[in-house]
C-alpha positions as CSV (number, residue, x, y, z in Angstrom):
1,X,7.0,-15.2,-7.2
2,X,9.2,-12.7,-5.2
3,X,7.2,-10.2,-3.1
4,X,8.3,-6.1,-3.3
5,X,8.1,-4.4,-1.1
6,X,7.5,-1.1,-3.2
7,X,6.9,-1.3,-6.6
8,X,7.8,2.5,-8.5
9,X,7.1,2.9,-12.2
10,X,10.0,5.3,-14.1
11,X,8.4,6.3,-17.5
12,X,11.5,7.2,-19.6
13,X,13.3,4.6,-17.9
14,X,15.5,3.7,-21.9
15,X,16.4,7.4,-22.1
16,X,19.5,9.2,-21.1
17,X,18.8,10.2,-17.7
18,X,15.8,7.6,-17.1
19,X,18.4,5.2,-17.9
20,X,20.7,6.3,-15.5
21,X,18.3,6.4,-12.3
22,X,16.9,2.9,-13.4
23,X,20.4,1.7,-12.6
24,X,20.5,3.3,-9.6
25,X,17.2,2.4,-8.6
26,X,17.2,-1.7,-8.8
27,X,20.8,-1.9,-7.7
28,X,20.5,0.1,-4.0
29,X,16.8,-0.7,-3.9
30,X,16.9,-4.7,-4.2
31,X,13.3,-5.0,-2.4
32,X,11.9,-2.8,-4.8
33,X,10.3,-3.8,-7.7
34,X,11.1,-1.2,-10.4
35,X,9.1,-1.4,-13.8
36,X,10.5,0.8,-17.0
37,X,7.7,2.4,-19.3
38,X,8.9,3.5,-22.2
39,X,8.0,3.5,-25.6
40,X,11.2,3.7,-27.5
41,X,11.2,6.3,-29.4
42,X,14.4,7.5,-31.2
43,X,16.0,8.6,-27.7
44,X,14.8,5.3,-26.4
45,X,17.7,2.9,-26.2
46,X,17.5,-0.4,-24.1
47,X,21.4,-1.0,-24.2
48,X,21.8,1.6,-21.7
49,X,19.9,-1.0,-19.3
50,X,22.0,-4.1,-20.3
51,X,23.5,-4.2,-17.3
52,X,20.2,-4.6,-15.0
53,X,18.1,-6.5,-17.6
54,X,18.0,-9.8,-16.0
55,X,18.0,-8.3,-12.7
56,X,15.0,-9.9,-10.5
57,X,13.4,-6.3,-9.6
58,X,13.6,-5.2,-12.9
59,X,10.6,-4.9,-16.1
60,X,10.5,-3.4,-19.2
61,X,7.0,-2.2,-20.6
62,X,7.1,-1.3,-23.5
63,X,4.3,1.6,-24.2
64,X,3.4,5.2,-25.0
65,X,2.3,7.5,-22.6
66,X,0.1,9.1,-24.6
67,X,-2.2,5.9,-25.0
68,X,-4.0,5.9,-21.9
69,X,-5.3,2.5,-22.3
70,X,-2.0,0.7,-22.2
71,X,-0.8,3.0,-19.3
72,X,-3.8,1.8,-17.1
73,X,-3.3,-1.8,-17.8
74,X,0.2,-1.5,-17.0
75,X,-0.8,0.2,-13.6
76,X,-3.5,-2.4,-13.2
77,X,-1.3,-5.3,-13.5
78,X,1.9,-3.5,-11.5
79,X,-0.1,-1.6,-9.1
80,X,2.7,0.7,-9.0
81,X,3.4,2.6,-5.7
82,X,4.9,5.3,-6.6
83,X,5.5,7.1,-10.3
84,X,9.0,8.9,-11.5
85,X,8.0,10.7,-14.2
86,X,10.3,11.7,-17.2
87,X,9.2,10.5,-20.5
88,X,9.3,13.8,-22.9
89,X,10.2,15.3,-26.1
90,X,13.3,17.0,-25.0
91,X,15.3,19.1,-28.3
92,X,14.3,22.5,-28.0
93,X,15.3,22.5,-31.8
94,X,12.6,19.6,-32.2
95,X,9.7,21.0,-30.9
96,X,10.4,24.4,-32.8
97,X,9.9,22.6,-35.7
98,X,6.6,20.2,-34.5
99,X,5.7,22.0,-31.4
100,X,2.3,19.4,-31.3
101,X,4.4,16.2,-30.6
102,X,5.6,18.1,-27.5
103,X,2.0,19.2,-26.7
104,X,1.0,15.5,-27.2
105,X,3.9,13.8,-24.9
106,X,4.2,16.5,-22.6
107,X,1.3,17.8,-21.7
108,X,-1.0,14.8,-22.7
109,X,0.6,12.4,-21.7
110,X,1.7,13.6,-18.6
111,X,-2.1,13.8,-17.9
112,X,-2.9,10.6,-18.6
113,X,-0.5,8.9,-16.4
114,X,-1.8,11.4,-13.4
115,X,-5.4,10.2,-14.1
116,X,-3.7,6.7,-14.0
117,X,-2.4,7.0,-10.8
118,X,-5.1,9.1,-9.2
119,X,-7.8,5.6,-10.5
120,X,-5.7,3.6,-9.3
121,X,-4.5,4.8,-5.9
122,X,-8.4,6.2,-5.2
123,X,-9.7,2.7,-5.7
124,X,-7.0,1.1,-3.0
125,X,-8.3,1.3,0.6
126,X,-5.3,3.2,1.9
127,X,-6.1,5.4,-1.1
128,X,-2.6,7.9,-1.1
129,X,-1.1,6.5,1.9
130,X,2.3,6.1,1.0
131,X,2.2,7.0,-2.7
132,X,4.2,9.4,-4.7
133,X,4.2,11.1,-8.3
134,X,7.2,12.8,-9.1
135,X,7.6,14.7,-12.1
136,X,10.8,15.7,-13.6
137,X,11.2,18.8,-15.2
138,X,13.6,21.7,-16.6
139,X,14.6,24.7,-15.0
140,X,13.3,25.7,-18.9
141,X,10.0,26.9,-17.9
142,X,11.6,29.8,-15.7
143,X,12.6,31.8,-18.7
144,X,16.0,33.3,-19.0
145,X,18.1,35.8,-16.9
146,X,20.6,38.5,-17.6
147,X,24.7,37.4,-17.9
148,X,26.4,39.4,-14.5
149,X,23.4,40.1,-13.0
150,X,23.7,37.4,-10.3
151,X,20.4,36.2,-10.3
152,X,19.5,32.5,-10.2
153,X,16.0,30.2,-10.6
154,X,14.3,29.4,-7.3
155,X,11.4,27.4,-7.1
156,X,9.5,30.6,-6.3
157,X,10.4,31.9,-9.9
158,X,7.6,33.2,-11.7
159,X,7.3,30.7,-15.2
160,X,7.9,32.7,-18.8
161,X,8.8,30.0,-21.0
162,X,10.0,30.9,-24.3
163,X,9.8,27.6,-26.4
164,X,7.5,25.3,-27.3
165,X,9.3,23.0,-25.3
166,X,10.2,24.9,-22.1
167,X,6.3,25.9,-22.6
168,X,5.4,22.5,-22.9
169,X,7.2,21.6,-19.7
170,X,6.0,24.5,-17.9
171,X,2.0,23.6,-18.8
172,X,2.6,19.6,-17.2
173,X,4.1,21.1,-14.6
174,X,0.8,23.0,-13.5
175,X,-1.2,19.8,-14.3
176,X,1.0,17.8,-11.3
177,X,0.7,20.5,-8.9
178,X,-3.0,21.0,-10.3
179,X,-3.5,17.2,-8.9
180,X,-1.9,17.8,-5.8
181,X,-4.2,21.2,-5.1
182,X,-7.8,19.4,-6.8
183,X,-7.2,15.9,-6.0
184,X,-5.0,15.5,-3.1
185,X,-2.1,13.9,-4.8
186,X,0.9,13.4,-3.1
187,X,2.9,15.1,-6.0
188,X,6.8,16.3,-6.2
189,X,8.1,18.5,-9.1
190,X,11.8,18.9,-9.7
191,X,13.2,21.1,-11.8
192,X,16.7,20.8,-13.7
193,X,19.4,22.4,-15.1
194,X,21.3,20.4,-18.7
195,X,22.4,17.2,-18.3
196,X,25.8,15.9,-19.6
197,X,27.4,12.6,-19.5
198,X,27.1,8.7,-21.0
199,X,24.6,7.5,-23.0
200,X,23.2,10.7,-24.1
201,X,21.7,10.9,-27.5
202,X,23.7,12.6,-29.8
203,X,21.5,15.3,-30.9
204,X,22.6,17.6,-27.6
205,X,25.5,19.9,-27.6
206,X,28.0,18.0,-25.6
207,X,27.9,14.4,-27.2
208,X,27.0,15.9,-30.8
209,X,30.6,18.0,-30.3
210,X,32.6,15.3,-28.9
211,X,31.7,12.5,-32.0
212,X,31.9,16.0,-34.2
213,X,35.8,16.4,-33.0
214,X,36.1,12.4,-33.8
215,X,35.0,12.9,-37.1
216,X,36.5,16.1,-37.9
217,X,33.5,17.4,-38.9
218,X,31.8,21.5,-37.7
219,X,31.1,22.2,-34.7
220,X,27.8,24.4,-35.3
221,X,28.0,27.5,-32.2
222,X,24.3,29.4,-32.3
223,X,24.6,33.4,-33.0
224,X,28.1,34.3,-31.0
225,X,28.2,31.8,-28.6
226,X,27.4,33.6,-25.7
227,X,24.5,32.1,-24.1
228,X,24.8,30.6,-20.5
229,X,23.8,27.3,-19.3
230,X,24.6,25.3,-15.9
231,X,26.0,21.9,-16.0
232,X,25.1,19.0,-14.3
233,X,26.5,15.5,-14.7
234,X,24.1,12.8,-15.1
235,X,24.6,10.6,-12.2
236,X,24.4,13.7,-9.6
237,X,20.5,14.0,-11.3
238,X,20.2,10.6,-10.6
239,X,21.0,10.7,-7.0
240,X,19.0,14.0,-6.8
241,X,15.8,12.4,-8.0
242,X,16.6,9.2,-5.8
243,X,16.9,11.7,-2.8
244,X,13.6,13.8,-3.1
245,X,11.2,10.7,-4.4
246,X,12.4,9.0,-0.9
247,X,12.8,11.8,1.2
248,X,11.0,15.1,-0.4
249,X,7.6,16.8,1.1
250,X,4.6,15.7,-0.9
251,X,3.3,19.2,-2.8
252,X,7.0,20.6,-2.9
253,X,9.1,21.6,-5.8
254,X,12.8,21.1,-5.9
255,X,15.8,22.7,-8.2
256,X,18.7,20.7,-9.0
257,X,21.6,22.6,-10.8
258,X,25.6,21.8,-10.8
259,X,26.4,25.4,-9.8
260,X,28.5,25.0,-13.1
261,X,27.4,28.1,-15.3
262,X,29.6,27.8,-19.2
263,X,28.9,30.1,-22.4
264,X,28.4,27.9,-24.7
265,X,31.7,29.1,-26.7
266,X,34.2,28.4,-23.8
267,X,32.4,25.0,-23.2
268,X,32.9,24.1,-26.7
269,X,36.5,25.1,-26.6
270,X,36.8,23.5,-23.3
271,X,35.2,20.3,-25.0
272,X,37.9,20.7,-28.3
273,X,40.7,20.8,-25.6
274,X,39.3,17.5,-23.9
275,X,38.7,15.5,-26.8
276,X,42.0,16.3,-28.6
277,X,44.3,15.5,-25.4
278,X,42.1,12.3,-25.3
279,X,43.1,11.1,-28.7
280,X,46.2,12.6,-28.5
281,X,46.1,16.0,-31.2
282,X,48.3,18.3,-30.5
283,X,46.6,21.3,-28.1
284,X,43.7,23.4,-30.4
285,X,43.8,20.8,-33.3
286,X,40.4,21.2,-33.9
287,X,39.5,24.9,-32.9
288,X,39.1,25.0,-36.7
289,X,36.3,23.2,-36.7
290,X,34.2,25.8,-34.5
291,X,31.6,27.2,-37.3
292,X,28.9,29.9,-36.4
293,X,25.7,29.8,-37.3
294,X,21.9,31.5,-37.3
295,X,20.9,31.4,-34.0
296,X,18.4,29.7,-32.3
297,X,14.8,31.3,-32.8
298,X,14.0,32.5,-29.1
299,X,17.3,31.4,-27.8
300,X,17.3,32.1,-23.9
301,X,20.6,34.1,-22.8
302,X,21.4,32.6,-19.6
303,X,20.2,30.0,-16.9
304,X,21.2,29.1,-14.1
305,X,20.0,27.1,-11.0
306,X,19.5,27.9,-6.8
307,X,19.8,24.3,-5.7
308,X,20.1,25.8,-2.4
309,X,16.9,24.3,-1.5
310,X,17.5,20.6,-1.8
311,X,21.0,20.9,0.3
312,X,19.4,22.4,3.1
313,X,16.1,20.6,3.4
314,X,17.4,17.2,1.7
315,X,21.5,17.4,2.3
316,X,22.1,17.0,-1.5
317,X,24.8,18.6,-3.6
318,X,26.6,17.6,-6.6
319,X,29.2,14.9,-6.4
320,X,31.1,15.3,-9.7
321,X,33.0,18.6,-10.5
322,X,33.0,19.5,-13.7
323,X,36.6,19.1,-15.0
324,X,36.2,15.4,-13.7
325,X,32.7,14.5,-15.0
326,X,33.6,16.0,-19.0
327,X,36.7,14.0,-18.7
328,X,35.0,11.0,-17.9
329,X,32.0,12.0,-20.3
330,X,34.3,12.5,-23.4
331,X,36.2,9.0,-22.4
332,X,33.1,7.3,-22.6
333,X,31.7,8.4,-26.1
334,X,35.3,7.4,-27.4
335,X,35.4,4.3,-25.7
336,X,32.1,3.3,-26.6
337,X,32.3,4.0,-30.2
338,X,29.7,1.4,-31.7
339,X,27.2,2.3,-29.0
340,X,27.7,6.0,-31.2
341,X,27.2,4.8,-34.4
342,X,24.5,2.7,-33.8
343,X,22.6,5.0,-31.9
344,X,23.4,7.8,-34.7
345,X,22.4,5.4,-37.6
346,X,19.1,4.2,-35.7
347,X,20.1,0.1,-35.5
348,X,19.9,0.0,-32.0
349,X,16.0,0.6,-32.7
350,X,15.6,-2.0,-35.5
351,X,17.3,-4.9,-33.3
352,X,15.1,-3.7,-29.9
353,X,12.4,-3.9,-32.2
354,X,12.9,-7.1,-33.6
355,X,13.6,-8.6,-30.0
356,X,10.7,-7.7,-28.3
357,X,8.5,-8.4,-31.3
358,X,9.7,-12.1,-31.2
359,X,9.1,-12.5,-27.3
């Protein structure tokens, strides 16, 4: 059997970004054993890993993070290194409507896999010598800011989540840096501003819009439309979270943000002129389809991310611009239709579930 020289365990590893930094991980890291916990729930979807599946530094566990049993015989038998945490309930809209399955995963689970580690890496001689747990997290937890008042999220922000999912996010990341302070873990905490790009599931605003424009069906805006968010394209997250599990100070926090702030009603708009130039409607073809709605209970106004941080102390910015990266993002989701429907009428599941059933 081949020996690694590292061995890092990614929980979250099927989902949309975990997916993504999987990838990156066994392909520039061939010494590296990397092992995938997941426990594929709905936003768990192992054909975004078909590519790496077979490679030699690559393992699927399949498991739940909130049974601590299974996640310390994974740990036993791996004896992972390092952790790269970012299994979580993830829909704001979700855990409004069963805020205790975000308690559970979130905060609960979280805490088992930091009581994993810390068993583990105590009972080794060299103890944390040379060991990492790096949480991911949302620049969420920080609350919202005022539109025009030039303010941004540092890692010094004082936390006011307003969701039970921001709050959610917000109590795990206490527990991390609770380790580090108690315990003596060598932890890391990033926080992030929204994703975009492949392989996202299709309850978020971008890929929801783009199969909505396919389908000529509404395009739900909360209130007016006027709520802020920064944008950051998938595979820059991925090669942030590459950069500060390698290279970031144990006990330090990180923000990662696109410097890309959209209201939501010019990114949709945006998003309707992309998709109809990409199937070839004539310019605002589907502005039609733009249909305003109750908003949001708690519905944060603006964020938006200092990522000034990482560039100075790490050297990392974004890669992608944003004009490039929705381009791309909206050629993929048309070009990858069946990867849509089955991930929007749950088969992907049922034939994951069959296959590792039968192993």
């Amino acid at each position: 059997m081949k020996q690694f020289r590292e061995t890092i365990a990614v929980t979250g590893g099927a989902g949309f970004i975990g997916s993504h930094l999987v990838k990156r991980l066994v392909k520039n890291y061939p010494d590296k054993l990397i092992v995938n916990i997941d426990a594929l729930t709905y936003a768990g979807n192992l054909e975004n890993l078909k590519e790496i599946e077979s490679m030699p530094n690559y393992v699927f566990e399949k498991a739940d993070i909130c049974d601590p049993e299974a996640i310390r015989e994974i740990f036993a038998r791996h004896r992972p290194d390092g952790v790269i945490h970012l299994a979580a309930e993830s829909h704001v809209d979700r855990s409004i409507a069963d805020p205790l399955a975000f308690v559970r995963t979130n905060v609960i689970g979280t805490i088992n896999l930091l009581q994993a580690a810390r068993e583990l890496w105590e009972s080794m001689p060299e103890r944390y010598e040379g060991k990492k747990f790096h949480h991911v997290s949302t620049d969420e937890v920080y609350g919202a800011l005022e539109p025009g008042d030039g303010l941004l999220f540092e890692e010094t922000t004082r936390y006011q989540p307003h969701s039970p999912y921001s709050a959610s996010k917000a109590s795990s990341d206490h527990f991390v840096r609770a380790w580090h302070d108690t315990y003596g873990m060598p932890t890391l905490v990033t926080n992030c501003s929204n994703n975009y790009g492949p392989n996202q599931f299709p309850e978020k605003l971008i890929p929801l819009f783009i199969n909505n424009i396919r389908n000529r069906r509404p395009l739900p805006v909360y209130g007016k439309g006027e709520n802020i968010r920064d944008w950051l394209y998938v595979e820059d997250h991925a090669s942030a979270l590459d950069k500060v599990y390698h290279e970031g100070a144990p006990g330090s926090t990180y923000n990662i943000g696109g410097n890309n702030e959209w209201r939501n009603i010019d990114l949709v708009k945006e998003l309707i002129r992309v998709v109809d130039s990409e199937l070839g409607n004539p310019e605002g073809t589907s502005l039609d389809l733009i249909t305003y709605v109750t908003d949001r209970k708690g519905h944060d106004l603006r964020y938006a991310i200092d990522a000034s941080k990482i560039e100075r102390e790490l050297g990392w910015t974004p890669a992608t611009d944003f004009p490039e990266g929705l381009r791309k993002t909206v050629r993929w989701y048309l070009d990858n239709s069946e990867w849509l429907e089955n991930v929007t009428s749950g088969a992907y599941a049922d034939y994951y579930e069959r296959m590792y059933r039968n192993r």
